[in-house]
N, C-alpha and C positions, 0 to 999 in steps of 0.2 A: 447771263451765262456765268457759270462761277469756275473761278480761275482753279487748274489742275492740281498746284500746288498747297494753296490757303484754303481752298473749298469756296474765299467769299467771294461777292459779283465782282466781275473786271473792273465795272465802270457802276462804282458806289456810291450814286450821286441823290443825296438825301433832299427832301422837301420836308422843313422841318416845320410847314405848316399841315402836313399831313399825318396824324398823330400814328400812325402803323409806321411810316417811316421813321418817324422817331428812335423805334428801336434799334433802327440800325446802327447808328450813334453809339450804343452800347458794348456794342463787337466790333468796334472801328478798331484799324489797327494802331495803338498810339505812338509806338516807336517808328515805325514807319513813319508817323507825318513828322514827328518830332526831327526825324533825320531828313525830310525833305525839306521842314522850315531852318533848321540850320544850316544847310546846304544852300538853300534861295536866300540867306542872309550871306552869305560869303561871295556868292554870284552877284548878288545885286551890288554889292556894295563894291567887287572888281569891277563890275559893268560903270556902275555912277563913276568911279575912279577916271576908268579910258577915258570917257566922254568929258568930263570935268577937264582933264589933261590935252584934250584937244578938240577944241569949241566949235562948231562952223555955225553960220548962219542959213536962215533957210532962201532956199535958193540956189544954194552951193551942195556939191555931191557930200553926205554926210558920211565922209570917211569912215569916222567913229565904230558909226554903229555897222557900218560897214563891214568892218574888219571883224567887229566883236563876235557878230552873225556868225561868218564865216570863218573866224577861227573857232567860235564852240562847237560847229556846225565837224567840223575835221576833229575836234579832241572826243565829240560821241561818237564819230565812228571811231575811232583808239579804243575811247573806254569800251565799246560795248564787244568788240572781238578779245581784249584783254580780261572782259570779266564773264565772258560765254565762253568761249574756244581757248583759253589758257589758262589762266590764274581759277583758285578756288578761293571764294571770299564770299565773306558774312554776308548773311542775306541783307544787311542795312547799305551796303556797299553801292550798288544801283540806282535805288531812292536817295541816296545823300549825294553823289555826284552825279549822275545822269540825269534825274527830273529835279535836284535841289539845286548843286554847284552849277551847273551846265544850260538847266532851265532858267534861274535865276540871272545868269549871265548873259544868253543872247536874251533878245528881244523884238522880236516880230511885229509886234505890234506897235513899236515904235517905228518898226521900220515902214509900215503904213499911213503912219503921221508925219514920218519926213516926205514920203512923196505926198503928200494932201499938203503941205506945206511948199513943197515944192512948186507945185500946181499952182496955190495962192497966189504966190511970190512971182508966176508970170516965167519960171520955169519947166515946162512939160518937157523937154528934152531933158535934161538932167533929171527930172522923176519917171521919166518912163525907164531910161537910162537903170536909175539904179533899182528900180523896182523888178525890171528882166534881169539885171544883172545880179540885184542879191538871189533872187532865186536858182538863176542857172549855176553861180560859187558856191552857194551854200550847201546847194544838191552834187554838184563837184566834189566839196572839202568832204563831205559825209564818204564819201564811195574812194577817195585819195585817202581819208582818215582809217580804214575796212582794210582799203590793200594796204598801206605801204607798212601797219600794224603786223598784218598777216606773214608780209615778207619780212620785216625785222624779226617776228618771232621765228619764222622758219632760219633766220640768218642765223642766229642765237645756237652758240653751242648746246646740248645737253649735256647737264648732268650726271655723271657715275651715281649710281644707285650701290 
């Protein structure tokens, strides 16, 4: 289904062993990816930072990533009511922090290897634990990140025009 504004498919996921797909590669958008790969470098590299900065082993509730989840989790709902419902900003604005700074930074999938870790380690209460718990924070800080965005900007004086 091709998206309303570019014309191209939503979900442009090429099989570059199929030579008709190939073309698609041609019309790919390259500043879009460009700003989503520098964006996943500045995410991943805050992300490595937290986690570097505070260790745990497995077995132990992994704070870390914990937080990181769930504070990027509360900063897309900001961005995305600040760059839909307020702000007007360049179309690279969204892909460079939404799915590059913000994608790059949580990590989900980590968060599945600390509970399989967990589990190893002879802890299933601490992984069950943080496996319900990143989920019901992370879905929390999104819809905390929505409103309390929503209400600062309605706080926010206007402007004389």
């Amino acid at each position: 289904m091709p998206d309303a504004v570019t014309g191209r498919p939503v979900d442009p996921d090429v099989d570059l062993s199929v030579p008709r797909q190939r073309f698609e590669l041609r019309r790919a958008p390259w500043a879009t990816l460009g700003a989503i790969a520098a964006g996943g470098v500045l995410g991943a590299l805050a992300r490595y930072g937290l986690t570097e900065a505070m260790p745990y082993r497995p077995g132990e509730f992994p704070w870390p990533v914990f937080l990181i989840n769930v504070s990027g989790c509360l900063l897309i709902g900001a961005l995305m009511v600040l760059i839909t419902e307020t702000w007007r900003v360049h179309r690279l604005v969204r892909p460079f922090l939404g799915v590059g700074v913000l994608g790059g930074y949580t990590t989900f999938s980590t968060h599945i290897v600390d509970f399989q870790k967990a589990l190893s380690a002879g802890a299933p209460g601490v992984g069950l634990l943080y496996l319900g718990g990143t989920l019901a924070a992370a879905l929390a800080a999104v819809f905390a990140g929505v409103r309390l965005t929503r209400l600062a900007v309605r706080a926010r004086p206007r402007e004389r025009s």
